[in-house]
PAMI-343820 format. One record per residue: y, z, x of N, C-alpha, C, O in turn; chain. Coordinates in steps of 0.001 Angstrom, whole numbers, plus 500000, padded with zeros to 6 digits. Layout:
<sites>
SITE    nc2    nc3    nc1   cac2   cac3   cac1    cc2    cc3    cc1    oc2    oc3    oc1 cadena
SITE      Y      Z      X      Y      Z      X      Y      Z      X      Y      Z      X      A
...
</sites>
This chain:
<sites>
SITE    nc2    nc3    nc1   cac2   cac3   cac1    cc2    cc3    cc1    oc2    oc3    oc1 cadena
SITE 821360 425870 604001 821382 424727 603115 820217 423781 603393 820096 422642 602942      A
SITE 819591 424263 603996 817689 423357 604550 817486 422817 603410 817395 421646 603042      A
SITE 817407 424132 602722 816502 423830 600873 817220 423374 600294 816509 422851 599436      A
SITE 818560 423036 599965 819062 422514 599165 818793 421218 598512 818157 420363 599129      A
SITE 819272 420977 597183 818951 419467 596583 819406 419496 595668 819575 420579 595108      A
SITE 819854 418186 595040 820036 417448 593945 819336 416805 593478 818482 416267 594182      A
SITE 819380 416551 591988 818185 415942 591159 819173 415575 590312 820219 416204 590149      A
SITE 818672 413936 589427 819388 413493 588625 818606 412690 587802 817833 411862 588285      A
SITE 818745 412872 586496 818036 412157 585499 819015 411203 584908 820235 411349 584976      A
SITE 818315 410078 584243 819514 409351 583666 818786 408690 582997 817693 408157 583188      A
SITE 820195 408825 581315 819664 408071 580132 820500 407242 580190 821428 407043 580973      A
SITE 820032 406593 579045 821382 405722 578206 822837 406199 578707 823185 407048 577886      A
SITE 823798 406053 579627 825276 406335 579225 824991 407821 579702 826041 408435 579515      A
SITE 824012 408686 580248 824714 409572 580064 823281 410232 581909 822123 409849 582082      A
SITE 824009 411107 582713 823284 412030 583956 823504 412987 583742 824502 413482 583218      A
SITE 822113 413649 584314 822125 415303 584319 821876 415491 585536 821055 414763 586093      A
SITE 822387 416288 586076 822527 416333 587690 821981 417517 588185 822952 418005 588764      A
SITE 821024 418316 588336 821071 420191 588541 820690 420120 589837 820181 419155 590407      A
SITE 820968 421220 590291 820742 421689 592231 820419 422675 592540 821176 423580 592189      A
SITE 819357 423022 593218 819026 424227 593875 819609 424346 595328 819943 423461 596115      A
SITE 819633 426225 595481 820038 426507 596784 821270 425876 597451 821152 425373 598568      A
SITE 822716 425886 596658 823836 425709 596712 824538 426989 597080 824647 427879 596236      A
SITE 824993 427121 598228 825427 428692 598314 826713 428957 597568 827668 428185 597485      A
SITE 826637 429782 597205 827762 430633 596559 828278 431409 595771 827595 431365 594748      A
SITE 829369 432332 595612 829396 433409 595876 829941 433942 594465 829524 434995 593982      A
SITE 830800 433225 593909 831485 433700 592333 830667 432926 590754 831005 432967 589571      A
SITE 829404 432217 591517 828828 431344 590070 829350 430746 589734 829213 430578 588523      A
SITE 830587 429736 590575 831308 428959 589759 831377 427775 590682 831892 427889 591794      A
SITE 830514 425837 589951 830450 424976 591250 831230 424159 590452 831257 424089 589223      A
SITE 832215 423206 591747 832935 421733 590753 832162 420915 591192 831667 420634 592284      A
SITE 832107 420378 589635 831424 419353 589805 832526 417539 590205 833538 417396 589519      A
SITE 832303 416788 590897 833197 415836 591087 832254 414094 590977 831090 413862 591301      A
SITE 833071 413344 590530 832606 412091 590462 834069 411094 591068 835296 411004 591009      A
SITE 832736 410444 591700 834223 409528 592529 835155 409616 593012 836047 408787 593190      A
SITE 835012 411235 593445 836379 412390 594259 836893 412625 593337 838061 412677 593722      A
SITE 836900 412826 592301 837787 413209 591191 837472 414795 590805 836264 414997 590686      A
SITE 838279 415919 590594 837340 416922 589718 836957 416726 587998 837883 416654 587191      A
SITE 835482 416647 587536 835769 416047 585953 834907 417539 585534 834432 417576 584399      A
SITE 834717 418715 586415 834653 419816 585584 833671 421012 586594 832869 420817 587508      A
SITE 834151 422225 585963 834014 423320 586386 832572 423803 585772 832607 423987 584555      A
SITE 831091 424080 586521 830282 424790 585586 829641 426194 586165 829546 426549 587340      A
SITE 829217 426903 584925 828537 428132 585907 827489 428473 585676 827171 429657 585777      A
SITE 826322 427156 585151 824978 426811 585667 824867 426057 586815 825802 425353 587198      A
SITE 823523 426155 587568 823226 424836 588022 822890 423427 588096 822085 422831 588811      A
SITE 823797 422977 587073 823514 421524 586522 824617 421321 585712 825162 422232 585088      A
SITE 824966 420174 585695 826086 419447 585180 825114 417971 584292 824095 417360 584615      A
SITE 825909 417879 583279 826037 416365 582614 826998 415425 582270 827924 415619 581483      A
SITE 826742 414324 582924 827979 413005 582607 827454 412627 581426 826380 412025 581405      A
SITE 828364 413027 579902 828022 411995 579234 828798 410383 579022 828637 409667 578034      A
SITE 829355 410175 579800 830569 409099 580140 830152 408200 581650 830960 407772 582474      A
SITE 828778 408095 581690 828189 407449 582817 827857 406205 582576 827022 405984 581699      A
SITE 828310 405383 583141 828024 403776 582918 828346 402338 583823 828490 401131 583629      A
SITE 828355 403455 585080 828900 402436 586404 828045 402942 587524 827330 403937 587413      A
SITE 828144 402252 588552 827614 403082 589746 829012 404185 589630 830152 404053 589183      A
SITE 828413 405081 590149 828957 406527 590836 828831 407446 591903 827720 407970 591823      A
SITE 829452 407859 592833 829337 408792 593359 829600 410164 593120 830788 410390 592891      A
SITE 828585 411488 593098 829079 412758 592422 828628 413964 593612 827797 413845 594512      A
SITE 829271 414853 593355 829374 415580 594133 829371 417044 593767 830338 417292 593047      A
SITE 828590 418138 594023 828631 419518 593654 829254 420387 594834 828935 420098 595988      A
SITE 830415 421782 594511 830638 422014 595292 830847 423521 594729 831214 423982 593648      A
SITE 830466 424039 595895 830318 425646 595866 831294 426615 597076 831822 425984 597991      A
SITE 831422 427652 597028 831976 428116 598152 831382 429847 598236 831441 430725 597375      A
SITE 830897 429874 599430 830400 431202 600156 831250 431762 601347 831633 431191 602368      A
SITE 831468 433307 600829 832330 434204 602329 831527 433944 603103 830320 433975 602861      A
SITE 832223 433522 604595 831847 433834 605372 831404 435213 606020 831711 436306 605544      A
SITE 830693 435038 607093 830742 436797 607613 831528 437126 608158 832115 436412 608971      A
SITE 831851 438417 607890 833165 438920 608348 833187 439022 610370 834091 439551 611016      A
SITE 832493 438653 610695 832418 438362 612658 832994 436811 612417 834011 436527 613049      A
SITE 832518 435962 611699 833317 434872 611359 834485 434919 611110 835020 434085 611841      A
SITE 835578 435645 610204 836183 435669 609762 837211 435991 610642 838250 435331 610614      A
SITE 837020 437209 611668 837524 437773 612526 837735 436628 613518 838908 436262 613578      A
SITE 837156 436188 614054 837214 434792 614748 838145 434011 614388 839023 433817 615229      A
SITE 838272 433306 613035 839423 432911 612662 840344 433364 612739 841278 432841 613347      A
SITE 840411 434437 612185 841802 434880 612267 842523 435209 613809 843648 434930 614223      A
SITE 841506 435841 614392 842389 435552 615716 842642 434044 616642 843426 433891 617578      A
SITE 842000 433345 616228 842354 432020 616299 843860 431412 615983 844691 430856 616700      A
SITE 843831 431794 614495 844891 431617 614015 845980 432447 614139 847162 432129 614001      A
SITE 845501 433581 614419 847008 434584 614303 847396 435024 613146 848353 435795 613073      A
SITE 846530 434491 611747 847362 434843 610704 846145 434877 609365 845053 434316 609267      A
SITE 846861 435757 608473 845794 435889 607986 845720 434683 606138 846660 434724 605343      A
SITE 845036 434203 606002 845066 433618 604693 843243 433359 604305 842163 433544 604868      A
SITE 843665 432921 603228 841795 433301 602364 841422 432263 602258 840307 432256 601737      A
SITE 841923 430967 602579 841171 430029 602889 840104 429587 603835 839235 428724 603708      A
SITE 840401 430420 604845 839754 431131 606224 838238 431433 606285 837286 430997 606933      A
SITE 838430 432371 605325 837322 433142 604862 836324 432520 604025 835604 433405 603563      A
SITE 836001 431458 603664 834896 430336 602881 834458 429455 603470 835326 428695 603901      A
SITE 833524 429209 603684 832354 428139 604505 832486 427457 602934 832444 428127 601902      A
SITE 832666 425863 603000 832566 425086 601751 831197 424326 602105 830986 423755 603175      A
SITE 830100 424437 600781 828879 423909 600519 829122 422854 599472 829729 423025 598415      A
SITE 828304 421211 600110 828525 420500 598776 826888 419903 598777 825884 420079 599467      A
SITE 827253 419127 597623 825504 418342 597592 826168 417034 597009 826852 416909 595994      A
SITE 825766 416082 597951 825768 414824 596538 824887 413792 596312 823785 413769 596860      A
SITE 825348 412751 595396 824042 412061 595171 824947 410903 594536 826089 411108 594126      A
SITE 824154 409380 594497 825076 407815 594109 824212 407692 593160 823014 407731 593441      A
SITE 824689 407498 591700 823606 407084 590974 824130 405154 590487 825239 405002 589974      A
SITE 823474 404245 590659 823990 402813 590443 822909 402764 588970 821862 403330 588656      A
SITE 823694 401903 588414 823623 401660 587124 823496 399985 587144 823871 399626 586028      A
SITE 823212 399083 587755 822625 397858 588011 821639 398137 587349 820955 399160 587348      A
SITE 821499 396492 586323 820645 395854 585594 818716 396025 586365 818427 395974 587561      A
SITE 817907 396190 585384 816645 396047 586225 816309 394547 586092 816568 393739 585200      A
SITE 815500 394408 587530 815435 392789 587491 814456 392367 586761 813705 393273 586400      A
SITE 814196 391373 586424 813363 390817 585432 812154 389740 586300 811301 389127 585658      A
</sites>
């Protein structure tokens, strides 16, 4: 995740958010604002058109671990479940929406 990043443009009312080098594994990242989930995409980039406050947002992806990882857990745990098995990747970024000063 070295390379990773977020980028965010912003118009009128509305952010476009896209990210490179987000690991993961099914093409599918949530996107979140203000801890909330407000949607599922399977590009790299999302748009708020409902932006008009400061915000905090957040991209999140999930990659298998390696299975020497995995093994580790589980004998850790003793047990087996698939939550185990995913290293969670996020990216985020605050976009504030304060007046420019004059």
């Amino acid at each position: 995740m070295i390379s990773s990043r977020v980028n965010s443009v912003i118009t009128k009312n509305k952010i476009k958010l896209s990210w490179t080098d987000l690991p993961d594994d099914d093409g599918i990242y949530d996107a979140y604002k203000d801890g909330k989930l407000v949607k599922q995409v399977s590009k790299p980039f999302f748009t708020d058109k409902n932006a008009n406050k400061t915000a905090t947002y957040k991209i999140v992806g999930s990659k298998r671990l390696p299975q020497s990882a995995i093994e580790e857990k589980e004998e850790a745990l003793s047990k087996e479940d698939e939550d185990l098995f995913y290293e969670i990747k996020e990216l985020g970024t605050i976009i504030n929406f304060d007046e420019p000063k004059k």
